[in-house]
ChimeraX commands (.cxc) that place a marker at each C-alpha (Angstrom):
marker #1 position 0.00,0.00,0.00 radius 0.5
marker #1 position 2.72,2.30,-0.17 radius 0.5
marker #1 position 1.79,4.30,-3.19 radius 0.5
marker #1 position -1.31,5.03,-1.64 radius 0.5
marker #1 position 0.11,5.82,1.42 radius 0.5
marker #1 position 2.77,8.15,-0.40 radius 0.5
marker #1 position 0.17,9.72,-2.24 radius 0.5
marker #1 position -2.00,10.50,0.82 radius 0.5
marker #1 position 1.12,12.28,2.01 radius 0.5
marker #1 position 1.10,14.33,-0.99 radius 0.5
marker #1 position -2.61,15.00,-0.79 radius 0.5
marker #1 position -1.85,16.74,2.49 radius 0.5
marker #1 position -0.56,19.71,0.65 radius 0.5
marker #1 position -3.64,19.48,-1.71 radius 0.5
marker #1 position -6.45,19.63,1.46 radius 0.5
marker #1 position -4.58,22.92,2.78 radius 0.5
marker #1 position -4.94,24.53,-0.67 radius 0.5
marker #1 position -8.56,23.55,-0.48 radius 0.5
marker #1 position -9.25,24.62,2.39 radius 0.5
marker #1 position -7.70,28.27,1.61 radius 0.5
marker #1 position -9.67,28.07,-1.58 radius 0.5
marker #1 position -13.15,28.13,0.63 radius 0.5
marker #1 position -14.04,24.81,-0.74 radius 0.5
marker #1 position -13.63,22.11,2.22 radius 0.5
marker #1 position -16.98,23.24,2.98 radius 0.5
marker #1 position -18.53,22.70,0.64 radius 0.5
marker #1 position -16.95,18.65,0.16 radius 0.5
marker #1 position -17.82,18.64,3.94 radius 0.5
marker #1 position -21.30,19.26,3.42 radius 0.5
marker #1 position -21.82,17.11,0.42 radius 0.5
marker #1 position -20.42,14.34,2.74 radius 0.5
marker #1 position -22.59,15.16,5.11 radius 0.5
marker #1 position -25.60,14.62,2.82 radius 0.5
marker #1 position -24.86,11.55,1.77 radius 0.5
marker #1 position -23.79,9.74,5.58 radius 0.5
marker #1 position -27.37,11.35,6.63 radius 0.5
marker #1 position -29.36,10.57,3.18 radius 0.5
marker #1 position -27.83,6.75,3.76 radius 0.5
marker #1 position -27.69,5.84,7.52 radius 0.5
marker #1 position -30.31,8.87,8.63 radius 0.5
marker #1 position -30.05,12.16,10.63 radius 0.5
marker #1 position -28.93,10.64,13.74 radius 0.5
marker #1 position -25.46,10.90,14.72 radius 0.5
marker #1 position -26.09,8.52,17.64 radius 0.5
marker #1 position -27.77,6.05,15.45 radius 0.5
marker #1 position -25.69,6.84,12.44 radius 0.5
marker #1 position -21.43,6.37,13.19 radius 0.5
marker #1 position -20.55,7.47,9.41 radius 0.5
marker #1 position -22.29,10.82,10.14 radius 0.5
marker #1 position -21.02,11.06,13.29 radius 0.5
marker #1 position -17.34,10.64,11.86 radius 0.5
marker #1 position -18.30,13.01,9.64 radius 0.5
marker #1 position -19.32,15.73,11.88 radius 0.5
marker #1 position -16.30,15.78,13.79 radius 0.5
marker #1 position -14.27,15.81,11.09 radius 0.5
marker #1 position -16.77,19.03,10.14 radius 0.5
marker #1 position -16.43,20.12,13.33 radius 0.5
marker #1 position -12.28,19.77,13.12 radius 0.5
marker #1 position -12.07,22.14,10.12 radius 0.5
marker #1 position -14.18,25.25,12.20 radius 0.5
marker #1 position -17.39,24.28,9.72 radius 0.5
marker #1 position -19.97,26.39,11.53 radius 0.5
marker #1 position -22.76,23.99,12.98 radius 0.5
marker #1 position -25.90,25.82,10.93 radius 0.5
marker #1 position -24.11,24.53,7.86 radius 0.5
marker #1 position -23.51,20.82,9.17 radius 0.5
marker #1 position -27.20,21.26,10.08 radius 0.5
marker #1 position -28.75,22.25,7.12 radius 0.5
marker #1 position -27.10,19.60,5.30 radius 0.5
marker #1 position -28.27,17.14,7.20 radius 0.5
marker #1 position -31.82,18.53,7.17 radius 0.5
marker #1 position -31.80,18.75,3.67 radius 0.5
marker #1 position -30.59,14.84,3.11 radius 0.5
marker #1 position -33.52,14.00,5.61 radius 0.5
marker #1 position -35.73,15.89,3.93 radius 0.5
marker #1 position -36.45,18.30,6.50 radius 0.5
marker #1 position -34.85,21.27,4.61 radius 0.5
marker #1 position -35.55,21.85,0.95 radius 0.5
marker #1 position -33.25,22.37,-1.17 radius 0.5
marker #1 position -30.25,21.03,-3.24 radius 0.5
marker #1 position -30.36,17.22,-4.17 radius 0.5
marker #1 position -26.65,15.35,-4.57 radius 0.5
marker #1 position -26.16,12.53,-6.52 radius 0.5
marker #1 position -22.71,10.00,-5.99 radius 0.5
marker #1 position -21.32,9.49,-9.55 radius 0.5
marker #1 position -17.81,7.19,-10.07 radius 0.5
marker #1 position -16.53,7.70,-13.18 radius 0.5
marker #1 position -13.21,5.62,-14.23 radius 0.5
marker #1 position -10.65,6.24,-17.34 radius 0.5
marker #1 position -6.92,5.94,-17.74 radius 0.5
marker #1 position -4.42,9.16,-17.34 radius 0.5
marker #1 position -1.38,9.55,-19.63 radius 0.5
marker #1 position 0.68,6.53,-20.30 radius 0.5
marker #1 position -2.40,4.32,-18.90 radius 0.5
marker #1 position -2.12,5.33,-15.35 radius 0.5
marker #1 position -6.09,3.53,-13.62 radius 0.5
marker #1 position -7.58,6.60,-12.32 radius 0.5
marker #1 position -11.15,6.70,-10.43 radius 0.5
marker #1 position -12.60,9.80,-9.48 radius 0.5
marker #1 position -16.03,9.71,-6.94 radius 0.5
marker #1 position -18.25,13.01,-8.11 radius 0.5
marker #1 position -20.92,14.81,-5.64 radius 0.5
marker #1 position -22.87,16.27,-7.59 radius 0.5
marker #1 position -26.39,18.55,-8.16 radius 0.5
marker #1 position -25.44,18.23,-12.17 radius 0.5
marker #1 position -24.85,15.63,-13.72 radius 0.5
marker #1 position -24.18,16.58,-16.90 radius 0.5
marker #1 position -22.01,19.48,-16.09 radius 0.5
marker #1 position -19.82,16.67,-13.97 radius 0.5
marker #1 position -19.96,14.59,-16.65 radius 0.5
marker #1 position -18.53,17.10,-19.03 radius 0.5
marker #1 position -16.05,18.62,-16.57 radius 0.5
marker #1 position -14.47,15.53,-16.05 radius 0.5
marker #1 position -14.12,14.78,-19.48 radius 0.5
marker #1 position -12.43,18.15,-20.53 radius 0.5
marker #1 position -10.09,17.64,-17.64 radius 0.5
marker #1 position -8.70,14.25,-19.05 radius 0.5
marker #1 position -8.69,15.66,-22.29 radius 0.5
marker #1 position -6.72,18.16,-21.65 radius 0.5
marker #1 position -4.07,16.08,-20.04 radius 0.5
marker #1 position -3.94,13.54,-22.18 radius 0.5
marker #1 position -5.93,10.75,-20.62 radius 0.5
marker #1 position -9.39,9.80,-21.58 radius 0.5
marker #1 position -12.68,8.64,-19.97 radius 0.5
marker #1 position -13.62,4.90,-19.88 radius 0.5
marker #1 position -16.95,2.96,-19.78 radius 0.5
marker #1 position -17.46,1.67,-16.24 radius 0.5
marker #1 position -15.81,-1.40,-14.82 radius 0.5
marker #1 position -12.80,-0.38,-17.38 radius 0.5
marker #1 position -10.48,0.05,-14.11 radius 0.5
marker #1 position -12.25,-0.58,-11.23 radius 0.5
marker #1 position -10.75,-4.38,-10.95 radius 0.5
marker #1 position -7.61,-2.80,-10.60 radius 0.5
marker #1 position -7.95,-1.42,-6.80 radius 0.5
marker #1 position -9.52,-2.93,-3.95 radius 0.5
marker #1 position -11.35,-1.33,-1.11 radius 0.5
marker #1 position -10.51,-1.26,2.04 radius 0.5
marker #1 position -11.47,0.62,5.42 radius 0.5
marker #1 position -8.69,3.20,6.74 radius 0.5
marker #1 position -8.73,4.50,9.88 radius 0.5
marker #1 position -6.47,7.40,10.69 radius 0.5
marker #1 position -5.08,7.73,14.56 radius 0.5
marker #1 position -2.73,11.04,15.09 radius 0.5
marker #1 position 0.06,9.81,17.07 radius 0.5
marker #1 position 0.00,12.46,19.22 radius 0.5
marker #1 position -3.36,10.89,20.38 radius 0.5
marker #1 position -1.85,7.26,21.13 radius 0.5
marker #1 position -0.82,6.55,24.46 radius 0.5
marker #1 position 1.06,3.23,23.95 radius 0.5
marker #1 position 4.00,1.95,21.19 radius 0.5
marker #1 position 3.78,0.82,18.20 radius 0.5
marker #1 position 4.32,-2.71,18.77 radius 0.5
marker #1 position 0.99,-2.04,21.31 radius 0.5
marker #1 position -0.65,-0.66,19.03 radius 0.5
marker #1 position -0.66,-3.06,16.34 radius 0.5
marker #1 position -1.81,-6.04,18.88 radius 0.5
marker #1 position -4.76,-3.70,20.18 radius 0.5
marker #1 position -5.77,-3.44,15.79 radius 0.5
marker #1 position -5.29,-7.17,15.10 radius 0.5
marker #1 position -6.86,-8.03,18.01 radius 0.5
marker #1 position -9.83,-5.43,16.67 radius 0.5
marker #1 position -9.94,-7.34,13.23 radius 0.5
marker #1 position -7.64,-5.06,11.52 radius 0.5
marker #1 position -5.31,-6.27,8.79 radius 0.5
marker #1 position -2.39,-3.74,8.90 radius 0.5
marker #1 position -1.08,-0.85,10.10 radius 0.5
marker #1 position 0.95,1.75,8.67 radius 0.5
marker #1 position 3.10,4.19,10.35 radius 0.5
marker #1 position 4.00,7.67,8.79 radius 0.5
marker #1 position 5.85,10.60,10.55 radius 0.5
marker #1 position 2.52,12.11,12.11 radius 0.5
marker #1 position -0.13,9.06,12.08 radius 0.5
marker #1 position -0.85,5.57,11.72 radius 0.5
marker #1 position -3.06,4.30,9.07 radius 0.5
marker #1 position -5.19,1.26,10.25 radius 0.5
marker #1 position -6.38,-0.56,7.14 radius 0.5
marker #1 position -9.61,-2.96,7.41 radius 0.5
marker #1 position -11.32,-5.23,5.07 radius 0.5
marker #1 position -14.03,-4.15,3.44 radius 0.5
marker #1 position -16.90,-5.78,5.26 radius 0.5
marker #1 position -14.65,-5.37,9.17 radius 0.5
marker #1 position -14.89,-1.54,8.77 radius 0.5
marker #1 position -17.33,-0.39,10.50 radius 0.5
marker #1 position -16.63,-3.55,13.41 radius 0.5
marker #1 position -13.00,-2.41,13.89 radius 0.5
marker #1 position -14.01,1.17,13.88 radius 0.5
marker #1 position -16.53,0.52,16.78 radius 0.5
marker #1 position -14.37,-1.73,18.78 radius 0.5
marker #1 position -11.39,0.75,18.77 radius 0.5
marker #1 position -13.87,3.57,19.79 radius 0.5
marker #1 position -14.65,1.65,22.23 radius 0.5
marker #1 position -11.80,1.35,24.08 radius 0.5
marker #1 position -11.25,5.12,23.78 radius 0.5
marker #1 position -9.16,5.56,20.53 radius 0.5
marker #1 position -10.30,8.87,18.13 radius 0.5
marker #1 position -9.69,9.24,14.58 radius 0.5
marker #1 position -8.68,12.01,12.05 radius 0.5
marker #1 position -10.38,10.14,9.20 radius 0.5
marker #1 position -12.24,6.98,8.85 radius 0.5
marker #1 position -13.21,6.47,5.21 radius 0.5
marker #1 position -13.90,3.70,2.85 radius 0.5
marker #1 position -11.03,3.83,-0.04 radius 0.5
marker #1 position -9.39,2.41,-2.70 radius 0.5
marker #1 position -5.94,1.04,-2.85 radius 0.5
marker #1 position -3.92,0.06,-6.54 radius 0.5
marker #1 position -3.39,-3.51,-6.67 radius 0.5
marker #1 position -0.18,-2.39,-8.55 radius 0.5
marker #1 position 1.67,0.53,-9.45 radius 0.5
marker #1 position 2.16,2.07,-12.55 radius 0.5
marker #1 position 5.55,3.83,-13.56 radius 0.5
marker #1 position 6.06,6.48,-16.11 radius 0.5
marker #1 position 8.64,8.39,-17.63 radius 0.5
marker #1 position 8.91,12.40,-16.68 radius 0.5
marker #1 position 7.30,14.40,-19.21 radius 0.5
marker #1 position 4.01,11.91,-18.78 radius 0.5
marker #1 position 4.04,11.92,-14.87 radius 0.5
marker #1 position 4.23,15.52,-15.29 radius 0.5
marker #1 position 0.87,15.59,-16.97 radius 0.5
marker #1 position -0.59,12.83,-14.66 radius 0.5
marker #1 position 0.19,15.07,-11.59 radius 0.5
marker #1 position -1.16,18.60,-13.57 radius 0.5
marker #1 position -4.50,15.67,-14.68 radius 0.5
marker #1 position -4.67,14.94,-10.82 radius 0.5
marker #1 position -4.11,18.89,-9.15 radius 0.5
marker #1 position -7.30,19.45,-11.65 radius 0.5
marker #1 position -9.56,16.66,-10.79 radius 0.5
marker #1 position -9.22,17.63,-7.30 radius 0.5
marker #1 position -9.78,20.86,-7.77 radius 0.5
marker #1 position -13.56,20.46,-9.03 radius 0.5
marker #1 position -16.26,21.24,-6.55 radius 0.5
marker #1 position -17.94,18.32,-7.57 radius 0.5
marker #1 position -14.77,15.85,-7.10 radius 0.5
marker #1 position -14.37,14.26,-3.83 radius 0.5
marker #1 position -11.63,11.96,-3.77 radius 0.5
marker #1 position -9.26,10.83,-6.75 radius 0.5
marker #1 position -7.90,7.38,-6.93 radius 0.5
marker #1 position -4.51,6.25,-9.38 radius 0.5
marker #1 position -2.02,3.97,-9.56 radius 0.5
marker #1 position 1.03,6.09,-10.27 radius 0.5
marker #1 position 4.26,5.27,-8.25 radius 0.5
marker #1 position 5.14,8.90,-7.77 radius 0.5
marker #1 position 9.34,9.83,-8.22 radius 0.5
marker #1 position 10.28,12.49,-5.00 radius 0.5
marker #1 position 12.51,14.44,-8.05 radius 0.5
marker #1 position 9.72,14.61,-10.21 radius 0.5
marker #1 position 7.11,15.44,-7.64 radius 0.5
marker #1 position 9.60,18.24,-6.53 radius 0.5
marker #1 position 10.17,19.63,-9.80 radius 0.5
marker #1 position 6.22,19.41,-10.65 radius 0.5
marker #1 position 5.85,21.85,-7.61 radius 0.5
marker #1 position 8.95,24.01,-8.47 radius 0.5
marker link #1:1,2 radius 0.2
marker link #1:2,3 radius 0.2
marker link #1:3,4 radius 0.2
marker link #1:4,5 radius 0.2
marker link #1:5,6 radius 0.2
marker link #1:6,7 radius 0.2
marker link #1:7,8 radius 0.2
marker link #1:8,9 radius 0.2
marker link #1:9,10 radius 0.2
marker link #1:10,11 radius 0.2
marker link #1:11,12 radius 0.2
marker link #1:12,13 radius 0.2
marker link #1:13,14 radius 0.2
marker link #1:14,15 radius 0.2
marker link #1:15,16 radius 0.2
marker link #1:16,17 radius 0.2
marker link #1:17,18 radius 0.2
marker link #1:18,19 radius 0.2
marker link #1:19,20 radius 0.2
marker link #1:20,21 radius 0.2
marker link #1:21,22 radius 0.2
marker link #1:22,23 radius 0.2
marker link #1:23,24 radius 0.2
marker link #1:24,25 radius 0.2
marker link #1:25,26 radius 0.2
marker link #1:26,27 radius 0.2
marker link #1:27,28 radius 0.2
marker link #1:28,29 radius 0.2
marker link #1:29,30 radius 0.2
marker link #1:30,31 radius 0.2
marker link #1:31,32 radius 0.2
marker link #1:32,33 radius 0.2
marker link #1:33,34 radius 0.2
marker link #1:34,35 radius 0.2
marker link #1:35,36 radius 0.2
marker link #1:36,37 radius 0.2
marker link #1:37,38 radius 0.2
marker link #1:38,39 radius 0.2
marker link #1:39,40 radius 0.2
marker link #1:40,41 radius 0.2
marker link #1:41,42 radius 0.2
marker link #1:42,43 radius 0.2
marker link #1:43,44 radius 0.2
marker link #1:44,45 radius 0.2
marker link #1:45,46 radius 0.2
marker link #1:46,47 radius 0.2
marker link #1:47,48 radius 0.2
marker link #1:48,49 radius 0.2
marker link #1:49,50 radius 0.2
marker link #1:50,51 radius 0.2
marker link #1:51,52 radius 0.2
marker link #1:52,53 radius 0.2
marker link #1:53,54 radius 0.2
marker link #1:54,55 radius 0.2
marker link #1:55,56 radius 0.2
marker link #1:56,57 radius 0.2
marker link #1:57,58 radius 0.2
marker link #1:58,59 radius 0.2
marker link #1:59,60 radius 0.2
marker link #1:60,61 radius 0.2
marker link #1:61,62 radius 0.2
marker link #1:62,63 radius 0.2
marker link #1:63,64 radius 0.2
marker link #1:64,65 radius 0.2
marker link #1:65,66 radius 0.2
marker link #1:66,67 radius 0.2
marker link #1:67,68 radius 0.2
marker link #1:68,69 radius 0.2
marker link #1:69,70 radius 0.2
marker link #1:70,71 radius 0.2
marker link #1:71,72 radius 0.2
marker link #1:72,73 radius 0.2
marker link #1:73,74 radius 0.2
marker link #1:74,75 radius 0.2
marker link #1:75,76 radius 0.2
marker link #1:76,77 radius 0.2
marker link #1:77,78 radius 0.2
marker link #1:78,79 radius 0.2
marker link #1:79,80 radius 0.2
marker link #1:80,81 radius 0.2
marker link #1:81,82 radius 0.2
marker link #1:82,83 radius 0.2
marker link #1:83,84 radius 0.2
marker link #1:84,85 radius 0.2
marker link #1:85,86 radius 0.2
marker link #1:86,87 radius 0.2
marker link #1:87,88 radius 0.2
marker link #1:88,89 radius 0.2
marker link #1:89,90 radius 0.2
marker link #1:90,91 radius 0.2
marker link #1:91,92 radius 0.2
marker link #1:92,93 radius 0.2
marker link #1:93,94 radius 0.2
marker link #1:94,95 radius 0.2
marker link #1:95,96 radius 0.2
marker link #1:96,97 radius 0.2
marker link #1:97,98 radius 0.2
marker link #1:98,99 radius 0.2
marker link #1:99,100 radius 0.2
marker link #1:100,101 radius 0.2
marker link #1:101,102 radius 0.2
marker link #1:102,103 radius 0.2
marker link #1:103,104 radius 0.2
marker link #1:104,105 radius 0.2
marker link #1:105,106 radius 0.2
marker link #1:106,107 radius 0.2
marker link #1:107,108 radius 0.2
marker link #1:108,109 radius 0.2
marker link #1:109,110 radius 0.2
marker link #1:110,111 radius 0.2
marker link #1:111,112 radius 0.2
marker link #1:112,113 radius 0.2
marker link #1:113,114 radius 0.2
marker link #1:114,115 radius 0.2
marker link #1:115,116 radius 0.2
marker link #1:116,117 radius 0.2
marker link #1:117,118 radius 0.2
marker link #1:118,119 radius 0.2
marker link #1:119,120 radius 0.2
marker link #1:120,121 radius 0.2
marker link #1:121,122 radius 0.2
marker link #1:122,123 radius 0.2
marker link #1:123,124 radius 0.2
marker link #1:124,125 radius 0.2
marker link #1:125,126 radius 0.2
marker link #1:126,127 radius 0.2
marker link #1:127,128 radius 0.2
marker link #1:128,129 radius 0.2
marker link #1:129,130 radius 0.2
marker link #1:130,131 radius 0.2
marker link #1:131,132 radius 0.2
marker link #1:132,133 radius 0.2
marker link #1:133,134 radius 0.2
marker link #1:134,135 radius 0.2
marker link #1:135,136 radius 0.2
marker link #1:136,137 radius 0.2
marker link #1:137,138 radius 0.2
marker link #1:138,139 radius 0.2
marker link #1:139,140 radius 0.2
marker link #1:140,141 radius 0.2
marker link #1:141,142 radius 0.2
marker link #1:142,143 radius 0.2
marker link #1:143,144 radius 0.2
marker link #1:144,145 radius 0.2
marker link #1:145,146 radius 0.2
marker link #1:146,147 radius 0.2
marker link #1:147,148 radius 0.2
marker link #1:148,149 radius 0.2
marker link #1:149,150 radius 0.2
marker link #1:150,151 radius 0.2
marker link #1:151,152 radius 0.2
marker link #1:152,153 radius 0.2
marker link #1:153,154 radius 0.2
marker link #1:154,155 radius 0.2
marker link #1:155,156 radius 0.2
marker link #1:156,157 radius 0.2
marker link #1:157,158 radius 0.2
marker link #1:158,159 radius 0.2
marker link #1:159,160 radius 0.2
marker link #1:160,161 radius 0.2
marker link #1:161,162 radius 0.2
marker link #1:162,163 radius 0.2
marker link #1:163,164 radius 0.2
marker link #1:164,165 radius 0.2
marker link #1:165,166 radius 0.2
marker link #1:166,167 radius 0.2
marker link #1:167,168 radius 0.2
marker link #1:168,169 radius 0.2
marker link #1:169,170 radius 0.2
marker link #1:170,171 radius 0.2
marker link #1:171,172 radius 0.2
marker link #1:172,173 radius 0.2
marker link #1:173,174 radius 0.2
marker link #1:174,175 radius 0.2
marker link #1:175,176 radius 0.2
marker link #1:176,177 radius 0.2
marker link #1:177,178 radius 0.2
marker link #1:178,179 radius 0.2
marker link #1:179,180 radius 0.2
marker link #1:180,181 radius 0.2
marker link #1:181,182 radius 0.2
marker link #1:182,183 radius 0.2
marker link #1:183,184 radius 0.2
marker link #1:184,185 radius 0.2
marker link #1:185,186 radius 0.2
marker link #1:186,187 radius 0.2
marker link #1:187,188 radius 0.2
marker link #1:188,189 radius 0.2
marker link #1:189,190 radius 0.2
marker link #1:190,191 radius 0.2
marker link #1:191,192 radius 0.2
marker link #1:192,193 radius 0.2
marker link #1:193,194 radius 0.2
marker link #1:194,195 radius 0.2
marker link #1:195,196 radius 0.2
marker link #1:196,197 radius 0.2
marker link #1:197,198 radius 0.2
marker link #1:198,199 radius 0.2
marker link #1:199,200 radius 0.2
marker link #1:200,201 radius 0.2
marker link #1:201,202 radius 0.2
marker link #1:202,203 radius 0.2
marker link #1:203,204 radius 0.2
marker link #1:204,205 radius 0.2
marker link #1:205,206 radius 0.2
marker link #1:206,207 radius 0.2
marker link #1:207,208 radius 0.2
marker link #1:208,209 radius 0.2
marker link #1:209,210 radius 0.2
marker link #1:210,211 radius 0.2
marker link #1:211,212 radius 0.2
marker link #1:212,213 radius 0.2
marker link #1:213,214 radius 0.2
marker link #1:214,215 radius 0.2
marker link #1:215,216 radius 0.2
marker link #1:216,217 radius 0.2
marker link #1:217,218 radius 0.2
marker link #1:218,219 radius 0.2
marker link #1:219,220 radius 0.2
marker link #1:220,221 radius 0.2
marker link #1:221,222 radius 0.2
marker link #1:222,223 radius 0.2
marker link #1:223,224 radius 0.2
marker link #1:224,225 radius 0.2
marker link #1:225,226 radius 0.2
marker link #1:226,227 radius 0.2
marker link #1:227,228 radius 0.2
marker link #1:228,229 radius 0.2
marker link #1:229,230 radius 0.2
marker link #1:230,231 radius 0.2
marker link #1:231,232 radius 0.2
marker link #1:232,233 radius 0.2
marker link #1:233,234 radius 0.2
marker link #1:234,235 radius 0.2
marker link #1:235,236 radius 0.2
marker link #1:236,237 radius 0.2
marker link #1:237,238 radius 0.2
marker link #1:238,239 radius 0.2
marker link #1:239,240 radius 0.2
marker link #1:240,241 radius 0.2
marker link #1:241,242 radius 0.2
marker link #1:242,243 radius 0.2
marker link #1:243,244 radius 0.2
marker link #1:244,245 radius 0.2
marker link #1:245,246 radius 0.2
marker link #1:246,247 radius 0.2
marker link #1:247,248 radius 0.2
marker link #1:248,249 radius 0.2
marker link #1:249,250 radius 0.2
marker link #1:250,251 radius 0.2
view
């Protein structure tokens, strides 16, 4: 999972440019939607909203907004309707990329998308063209600044949960699940009094693709403008990412 780990690093830089750009709210509350619209209005009743309230809550997202959103997945609040959308295709050099859509417009997505592989030199696919390429998996994310025991600890206390592995990176550990373990693993470490920074469902490359400079330039320039559609809420690939090139990409 290291590519996806190394990417997730990289994304780091990509979530504080969002949230300078005014947008995290907006991906907040379309996340919020959806938890409520699926599991209901309940936080107490409903863990995947509750996750995602705090994580609302983290970013200073005032509570009227996390309201109305839920209020308006419930039903309670007219207004906007969102719609999940997955679309897959293949970046330059035939890098898999997914990219999940929130969206009141489909068709403006839809098109969107499509101009932004265009112009990058990738192109859209029909569905199911990539998707057997990654598998999903649960991550939990613990700050370890919030962990009161060792590593070594640590990785007993998720095993012993029903997780599968755990990553350490300089400022967290990443607690992968299966798929259908998730939501049990979450719960049981909750329970015995661990918190988390994220707790998503994602998608992790079953292998990594490598390409040559000039077309992992335009894979990471096809990437910067996936993510930064309002619509776009997470971007999957399987591009094994060179430090140089990143660096010079940014430069």
């Amino acid at each position: 999972m290291a590519g996806h780990s190394k990417w997730k690093n990289i994304q780091r830089r990509k979530n504080a440019q969002d949230a300078k750009r005014g947008k995290v709210f907006m991906r907040l509350a379309k996340e919020l939607f959806i938890a409520a619209k699926e599991g209901g209005g309940d936080p107490e009743m409903n863990p995947s909203l509750r996750l995602v309230i705090d994580k609302a809550k983290a970013a200073n997202m005032p509570n009227e907004n996390i309201d109305r959103a839920i209020k308006k997945a419930t039903g309670t609040l007219e207004g906007v309707s969102y719609e999940e959308i997955l679309y897959e295709g293949y970046g330059p050099g035939g890098v898999a990329v997914m990219v999940e859509v929130v969206t009141d417009n489909k068709n403006r997505s839809a098109a969107e998308i499509r101009h932004a592989f265009s112009k990058h030199g990738g192109n859209l696919g029909e569905s199911g063209c990539v998707s057997f390429m990654f598998d999903r998996k649960g991550l939990l994310v613990i700050e370890k600044d919030m962990v009161k025991m060792d590593e070594d600890e640590l990785m007993l206390e998720i095993i012993d949960a029903g997780a599968e592995e755990l990553e350490p990176h300089e400022e967290t550990f990443e607690i992968y699940t299966e798929l259908d373990q998730f939501s049990n693993v979450k719960e049981i470490l909750l329970d015995k009094g661990f918190s988390f920074s994220n707790a998503e469902i994602t998608r992790i490359a079953q292998t990594m693709t490598q390409l040559k400079k000039e077309e992992a330039l335009r894979m990471l320039a096809l990437i910067d403008l996936l993510e930064e559609n309002d619509d776009v809420q997470e971007v999957y690939h399987n591009l094994e990412i060179d430090e140089k090139v990143y660096e010079e990409y940014l430069s």
